[in-house]
N, C-alpha and C positions, 0 to 999 in steps of 0.2 A: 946285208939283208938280215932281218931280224928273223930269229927261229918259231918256227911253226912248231906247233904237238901233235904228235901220232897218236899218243895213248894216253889217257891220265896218269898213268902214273910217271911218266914224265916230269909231272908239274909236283914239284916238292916246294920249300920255302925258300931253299937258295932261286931255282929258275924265275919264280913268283918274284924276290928279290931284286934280280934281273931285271926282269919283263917289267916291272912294273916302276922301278927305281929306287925303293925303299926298302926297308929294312922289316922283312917278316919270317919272324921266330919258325912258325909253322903251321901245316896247311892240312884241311883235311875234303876230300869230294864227295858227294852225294849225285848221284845217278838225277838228274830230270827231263821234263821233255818225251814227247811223242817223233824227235824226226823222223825223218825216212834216210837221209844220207848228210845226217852231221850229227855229233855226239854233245850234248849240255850238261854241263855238273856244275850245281852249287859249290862254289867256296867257302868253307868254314875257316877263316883267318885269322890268326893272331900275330897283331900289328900294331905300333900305337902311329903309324903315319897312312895307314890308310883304310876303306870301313872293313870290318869285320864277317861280311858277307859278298862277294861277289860273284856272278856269273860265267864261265866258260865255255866258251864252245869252238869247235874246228870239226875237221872234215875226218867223215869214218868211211871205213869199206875198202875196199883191196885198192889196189893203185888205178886201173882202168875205171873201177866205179866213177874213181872221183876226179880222175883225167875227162869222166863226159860229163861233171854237172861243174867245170872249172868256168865255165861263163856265173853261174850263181855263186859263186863263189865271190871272185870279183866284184859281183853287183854287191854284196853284202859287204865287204869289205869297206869298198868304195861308198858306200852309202855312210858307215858309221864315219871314215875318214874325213869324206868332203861335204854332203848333201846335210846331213842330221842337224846340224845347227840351224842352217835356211829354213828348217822350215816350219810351218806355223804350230807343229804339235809335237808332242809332249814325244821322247825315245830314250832309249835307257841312254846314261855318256857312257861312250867308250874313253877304258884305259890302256886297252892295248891293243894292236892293232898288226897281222904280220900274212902276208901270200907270199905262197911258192912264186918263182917265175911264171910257170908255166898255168897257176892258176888253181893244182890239183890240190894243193895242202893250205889252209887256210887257221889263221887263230885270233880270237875276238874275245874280250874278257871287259865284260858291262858291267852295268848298275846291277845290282839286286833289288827288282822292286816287290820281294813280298814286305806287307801280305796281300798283296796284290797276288790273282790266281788266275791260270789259264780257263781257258772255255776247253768245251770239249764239242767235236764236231757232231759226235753222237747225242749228246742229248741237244743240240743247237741253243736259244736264248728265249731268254723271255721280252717281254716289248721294251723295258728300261736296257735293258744290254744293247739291242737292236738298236734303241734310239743315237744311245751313247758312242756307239761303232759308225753308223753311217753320216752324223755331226761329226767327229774325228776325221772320217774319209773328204767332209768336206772341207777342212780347216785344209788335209793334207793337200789336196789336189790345187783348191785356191790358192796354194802359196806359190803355186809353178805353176797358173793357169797359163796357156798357151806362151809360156816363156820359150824363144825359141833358143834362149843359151845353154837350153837343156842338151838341145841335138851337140854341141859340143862338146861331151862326158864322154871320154871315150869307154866307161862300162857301162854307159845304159845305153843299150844295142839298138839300134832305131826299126822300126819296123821299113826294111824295103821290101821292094817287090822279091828279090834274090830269099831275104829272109823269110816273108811269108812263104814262099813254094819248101824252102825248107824245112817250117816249123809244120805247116801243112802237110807234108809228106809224112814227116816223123807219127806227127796224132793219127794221121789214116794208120799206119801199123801199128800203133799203140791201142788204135780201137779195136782193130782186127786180134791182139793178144788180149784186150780187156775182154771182149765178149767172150772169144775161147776160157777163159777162168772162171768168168761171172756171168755168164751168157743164159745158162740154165737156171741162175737164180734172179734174174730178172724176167718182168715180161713183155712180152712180144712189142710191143709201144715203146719201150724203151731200147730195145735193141735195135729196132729202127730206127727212131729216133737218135739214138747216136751214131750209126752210121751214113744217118741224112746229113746231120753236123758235120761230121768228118769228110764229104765230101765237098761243103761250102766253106770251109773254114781258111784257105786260101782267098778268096773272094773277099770273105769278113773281117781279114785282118786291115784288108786295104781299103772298107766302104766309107769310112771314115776319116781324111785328114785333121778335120778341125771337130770341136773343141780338140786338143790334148795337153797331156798336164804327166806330171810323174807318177806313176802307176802301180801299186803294191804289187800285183799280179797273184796273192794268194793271201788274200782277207778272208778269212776265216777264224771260227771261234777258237781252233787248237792253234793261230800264231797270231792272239789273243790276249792280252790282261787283264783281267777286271779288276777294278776296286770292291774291296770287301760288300759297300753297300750299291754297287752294279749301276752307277750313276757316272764311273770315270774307265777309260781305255787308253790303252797304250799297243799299238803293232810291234809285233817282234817279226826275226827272219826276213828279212829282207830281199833275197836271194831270185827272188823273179820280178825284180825290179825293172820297170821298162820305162817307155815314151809312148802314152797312145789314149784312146779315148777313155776320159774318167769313169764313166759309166759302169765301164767293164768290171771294175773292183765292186762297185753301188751293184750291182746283180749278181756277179758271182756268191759277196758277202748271204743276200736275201734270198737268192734261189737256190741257197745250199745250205745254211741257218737255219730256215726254217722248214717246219713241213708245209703240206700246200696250203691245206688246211689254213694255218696260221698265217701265211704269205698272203694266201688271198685277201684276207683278212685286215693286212695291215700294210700290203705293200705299197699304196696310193698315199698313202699319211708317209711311211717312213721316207720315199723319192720327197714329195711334199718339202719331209723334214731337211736333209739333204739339200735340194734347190735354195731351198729360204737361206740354208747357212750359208751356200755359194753366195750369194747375193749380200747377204749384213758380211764377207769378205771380200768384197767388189766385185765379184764377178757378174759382168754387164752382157748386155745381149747376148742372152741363154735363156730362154722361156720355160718355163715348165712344161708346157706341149713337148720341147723338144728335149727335155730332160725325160722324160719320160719314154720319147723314143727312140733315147739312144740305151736306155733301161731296159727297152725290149730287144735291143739288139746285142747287148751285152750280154745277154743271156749265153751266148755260144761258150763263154769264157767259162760257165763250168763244167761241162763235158771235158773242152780241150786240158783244161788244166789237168783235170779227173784222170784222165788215161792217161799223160803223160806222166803223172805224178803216180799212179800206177807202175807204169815202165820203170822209171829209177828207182822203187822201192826197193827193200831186201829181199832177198828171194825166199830167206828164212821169217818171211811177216807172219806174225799172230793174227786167232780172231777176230781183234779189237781194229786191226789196221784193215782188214776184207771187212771188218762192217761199217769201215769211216767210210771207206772208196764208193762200199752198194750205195747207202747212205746219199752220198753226193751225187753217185749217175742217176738215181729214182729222184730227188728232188729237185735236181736241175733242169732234169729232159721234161718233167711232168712243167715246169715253170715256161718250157721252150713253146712244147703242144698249147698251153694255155693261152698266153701272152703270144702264139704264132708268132717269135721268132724269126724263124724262116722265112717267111711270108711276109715280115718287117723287113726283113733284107733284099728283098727285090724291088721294093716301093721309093 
């Protein structure tokens, strides 16, 4: 079994050497990235057999952290290993590639693609990013449109009945700890509003068999690239990789990106834009009616993501990371109310 990293400093020029199979003098890290429960450091490399910048990343936080998010791990693992080349869009290559057994310790060491630069969830996109992010979601999804060779992967977890009551269960106490933190700083609309979600989101994982396609489960601007001039995109983080209806990534991306304001705005053209790219990658009998109605059901996907992604945070979060989360549950739940949602999902 190949060796996983705990710490950066781990990684010197002999392990890099190793790990990567060539011959490099020496290595130095730079701190990147926003995760919540994995650690990213650029590589400053000196090597003449391989590039001179590359990316790192593996699993941080005490052992139990990272014994609970060993399913995301896998998934991320398992994506750069087997899935990445299949599919129709652009992902960093992996050069190396290593899980614990058990799932809890993971290490991935990619492209570097500055100057390509993250988004950031707080300030969300302007309409060229948007455009560029929900085109990409379409090339991704098209390339595994209803393939059912997917339910074969044994890390991308299929949605059953068993797993929705269990993912369900987890988000209703993940709400019940979100609102207790952030409860006072939201209002009253919205903390209903999440705990209406939280109550159907058993239901909504399962309203859907068809379309589905492989599923990012966390499109957002901070696991993000952009190209300097905001015309090209690349997804990173892979780690809620799943099987289930495309939609869900095309709504969480829009009802959490933008504000309403601008959503409302633009979200009939961006679906629009999206559909059309399914379609020039052959995706046949899918209407825009119904892309669009699976647009407003997907909407659940940022809440649940929200408070769960909440729960595995550090306990030690900053500012910046209670203002991504407020961020997300105010303009997802305000997208849910708007677009009814809810009320889409009993129809």
């Amino acid at each position: 079994m190949k060796p996983t990293v705990r710490h950066i400093d781990e990684v010197s020029g002999g392990w890099l050497s190793e790990a990567l199979g060539v011959r490099v003098r020496s290595v130095r890290a730079e701190p990147i990235g926003t995760g919540q429960t994995s650690a990213t450091y650029r590589l400053a490399i000196d090597s003449d057999a391989c590039p001179s910048s590359l990316v790192i990343k593996f699993a941080a936080g005490d052992d139990a952290t990272c014994r609970r998010v060993a399913t995301g791990h896998r998934s991320e693992v398992g994506f750069y290993q087997s899935l990445a080349a299949s599919l129709g869009v652009r992902t960093p290559s992996c050069w190396y590639g290593s899980i614990d057994e058990d799932g809890s310790r993971f290490t991935l060491v990619v492209d570097d693609l500055a100057p390509w630069r993250p988004g950031r969830q707080i300030d969300g996109c302007n309409l060229a990013q948007a455009t560029a992010a929900v085109r990409y979601l379409a090339a991704l999804h098209a390339s595994r449109w209803n393939d059912s060779s997917l339910h074969e992967i044994d890390f991308l977890v299929p949605v059953t009945g068993e797993r929705a009551v269990f993912l369900g269960e987890l988000a209703r106490r993940a709400t019940d700890a979100f609102i207790d933190r952030y409860g006072s700083r939201l209002d009253a609309d919205d903390n209903a509003t999440l705990r209406a979600v939280a109550g159907k989101l058993v239901e909504w994982q399962l309203c859907r068999e068809r379309p589905f396609a492989m599923v990012h489960g966390d499109f957002r601007p901070d696991n993000l690239l952009f190209s300097p001039d905001g015309s090209g995109v690349v997804a990173v983080d892979w780690q809620t990789l799943t099987v289930t209806l495309p939609a869900r990534d095309l709504s969480y991306f829009v009802g959490t990106a933008l504000d309403p304001a601008q959503r409302r705005a633009v979200e009939r053209d961006l679906v629009a834009v999206y559909h059309r790219e399914l379609s020039d990658r052959g995706v046949m009998a899918y209407s825009l009616e119904q892309c669009f109605a699976d647009y407003r059901i997907g909407q659940l996907q940022g809440p649940m993501i929200t408070v769960l992604g909440s729960m595995t945070s550090a306990e030690d979060r900053g500012q910046a990371t209670d203002e991504m989360f407020l961020i997300m549950a105010e303009r997802s739940c305000a997208a849910i109310r708007e677009l009814d949602s809810l009320g889409a999902l009993q129809s």
